[in-house]
N, C-alpha and C positions, 0 to 999 in steps of 0.2 A: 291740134290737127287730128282729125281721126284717121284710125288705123285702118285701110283699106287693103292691107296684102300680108300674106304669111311666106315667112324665109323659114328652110328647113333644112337642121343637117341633116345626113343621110344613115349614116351605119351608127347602130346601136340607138336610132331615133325612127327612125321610118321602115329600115330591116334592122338583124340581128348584124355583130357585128363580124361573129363567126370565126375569134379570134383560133380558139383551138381547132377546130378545121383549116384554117389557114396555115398553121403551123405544121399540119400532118401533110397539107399537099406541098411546103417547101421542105420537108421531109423526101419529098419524093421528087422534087425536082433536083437535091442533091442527088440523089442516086444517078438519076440520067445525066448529070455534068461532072459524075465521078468524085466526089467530096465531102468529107464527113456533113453528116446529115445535123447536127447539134451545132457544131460551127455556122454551118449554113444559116440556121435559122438565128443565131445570136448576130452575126453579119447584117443578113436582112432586117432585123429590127433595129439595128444602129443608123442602117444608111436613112430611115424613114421621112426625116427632115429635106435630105436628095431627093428622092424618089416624089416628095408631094409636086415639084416645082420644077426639078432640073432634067431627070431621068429617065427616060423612056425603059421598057421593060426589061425589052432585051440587054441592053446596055448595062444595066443593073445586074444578069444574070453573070454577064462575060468579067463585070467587074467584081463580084466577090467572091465568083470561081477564080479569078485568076489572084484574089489575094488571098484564097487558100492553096493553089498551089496548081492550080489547072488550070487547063487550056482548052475548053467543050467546043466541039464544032461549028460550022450552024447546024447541023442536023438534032446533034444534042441541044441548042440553044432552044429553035424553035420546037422540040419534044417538051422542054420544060416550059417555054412560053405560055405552050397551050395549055399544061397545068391550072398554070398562075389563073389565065383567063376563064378556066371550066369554072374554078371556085368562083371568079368575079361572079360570074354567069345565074351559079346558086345562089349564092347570096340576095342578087338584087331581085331575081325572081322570088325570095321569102317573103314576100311580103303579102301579109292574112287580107280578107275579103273586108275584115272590122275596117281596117285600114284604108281602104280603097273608097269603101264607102264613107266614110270619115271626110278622106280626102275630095269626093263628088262632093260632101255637103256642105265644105268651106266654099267650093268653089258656087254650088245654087246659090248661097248666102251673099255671091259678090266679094268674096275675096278674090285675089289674084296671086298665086302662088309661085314662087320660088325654091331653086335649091341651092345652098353654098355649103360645099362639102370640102373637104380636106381626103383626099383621094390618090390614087396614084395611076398612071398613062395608061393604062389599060382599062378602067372605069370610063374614061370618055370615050373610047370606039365602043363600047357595052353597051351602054346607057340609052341609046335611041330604044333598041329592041329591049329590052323592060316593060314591065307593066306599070312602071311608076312612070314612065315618061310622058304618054296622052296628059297625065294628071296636070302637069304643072307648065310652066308660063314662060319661064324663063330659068337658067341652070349656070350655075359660076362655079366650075369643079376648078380646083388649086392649079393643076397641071399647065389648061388655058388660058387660066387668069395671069399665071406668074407668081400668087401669091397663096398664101397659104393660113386659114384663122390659126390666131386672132390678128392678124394686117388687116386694117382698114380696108383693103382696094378690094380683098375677096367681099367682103359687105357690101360695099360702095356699088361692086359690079355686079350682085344681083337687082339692088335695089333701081337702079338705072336700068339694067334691062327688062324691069317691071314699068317702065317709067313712074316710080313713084319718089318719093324723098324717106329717106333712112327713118325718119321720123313718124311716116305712116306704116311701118311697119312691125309686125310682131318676129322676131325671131324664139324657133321652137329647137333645141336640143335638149341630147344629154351634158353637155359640160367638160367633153374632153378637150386637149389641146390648149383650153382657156377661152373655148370660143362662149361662153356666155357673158363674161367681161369684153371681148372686145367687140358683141354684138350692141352691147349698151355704152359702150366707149363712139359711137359713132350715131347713136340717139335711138337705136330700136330696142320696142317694151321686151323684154323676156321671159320664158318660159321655159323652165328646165323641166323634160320627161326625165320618168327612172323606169319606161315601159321593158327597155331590154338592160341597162345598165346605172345603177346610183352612180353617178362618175362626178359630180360635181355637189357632195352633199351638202358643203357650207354654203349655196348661195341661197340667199333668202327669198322667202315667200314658198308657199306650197308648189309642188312639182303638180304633175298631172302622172298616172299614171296608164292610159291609155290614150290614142289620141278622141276615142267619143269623149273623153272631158272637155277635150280643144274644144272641139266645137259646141258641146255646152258651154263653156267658160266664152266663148269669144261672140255667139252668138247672142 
């Protein structure tokens, strides 16, 4: 069956993933909820498995302040909120003109594109106001779905909102989490970038290194 749609992760595939900036603004959201700032951020990186699926922002903030030892407002809650969310903000705005146009020329070409990302609750209010968003077709971020790569149903549930079958489909990452096994655990061809991160070195076959290969290689 030919391949008529592209599934895309998002961070460290499509933008960067901005992990040490991420880490300097939960540096500073401990400050506004009162809490060692190095705890904080080993905290938030534990909860991360919660946070794809379960956890809404705020909720996340009141729960690892108060399992260091605080008790933040809401004024301090939503001070640090909007942290969180400025970063979301830059982030998904990084993304180059190469890119953009890469992504126009999958789409002249007749593909129909998707995004299945592994994200947390503040990505899906973001994500409209993007410039990645005009681009693409359909979008299966963790949070909405319920699930999180590599589960099936975040696959499943882009591939369905493309109306296509898993099987027409290309999936493009870098390789974290395990999502290019469970992109091919559900029948779509693969393609691992090392544009912003080699995160999956052992899977086979050549990576791409920008996405103008995408579109050479698939066109």
């Amino acid at each position: 069956m030919p391949h008529t749609a592209v599934v895309f992760d998002l961070f460290n595939t499509l933008v960067p993933g901005g992990d040490g900036a991420r880490d300097r603004v939960l540096e500073e959201m401990a400050a506004v909820v009162g809490v060692d700032p190095a705890a904080f951020v080993r905290a938030h990186h534990r909860s991360w498995r919660d946070r794809l699926v379960r956890r809404d922002p705020a909720a996340t903030i009141r729960i690892i302040a108060g399992q260091l030892g605080a008790r933040p407002t809401d004024a301090e809650v939503a001070r640090a909120l909007a942290l969180r969310c400025a970063i979301g903000a830059r982030l998904l705005a990084d993304v180059t003109p190469v890119t953009l146009a890469a992504l126009d020329a999958l789409r002249a070409a007749g593909f129909r594109l998707a995004l299945a990302s592994n994200t947390t609750a503040e990505t899906v209010g973001l994500w409209p106001a993007g410039p990645l968003a005009a681009r693409f077709d359909a979008v299966a971020l963790s949070p909405e779905v319920g699930a999180a790569k590599p589960d099936p149903r975040i696959y499943l549930a882009a591939a369905a909102r493309l109306g296509v079958r898993p099987d027409q489909c290309w999936f493009v990452g870098d390789g974290a989490d395990g999502e290019l096994a469970g992109a091919a655990a559900v029948g779509m061809a693969v393609i691992r970038t090392t544009e912003f991160q080699d995160t999956d070195p052992a899977w086979p076959g050549a990576p791409i290194t920008a996405l103008t290969e995408l579109v050479a290689r698939l066109g």
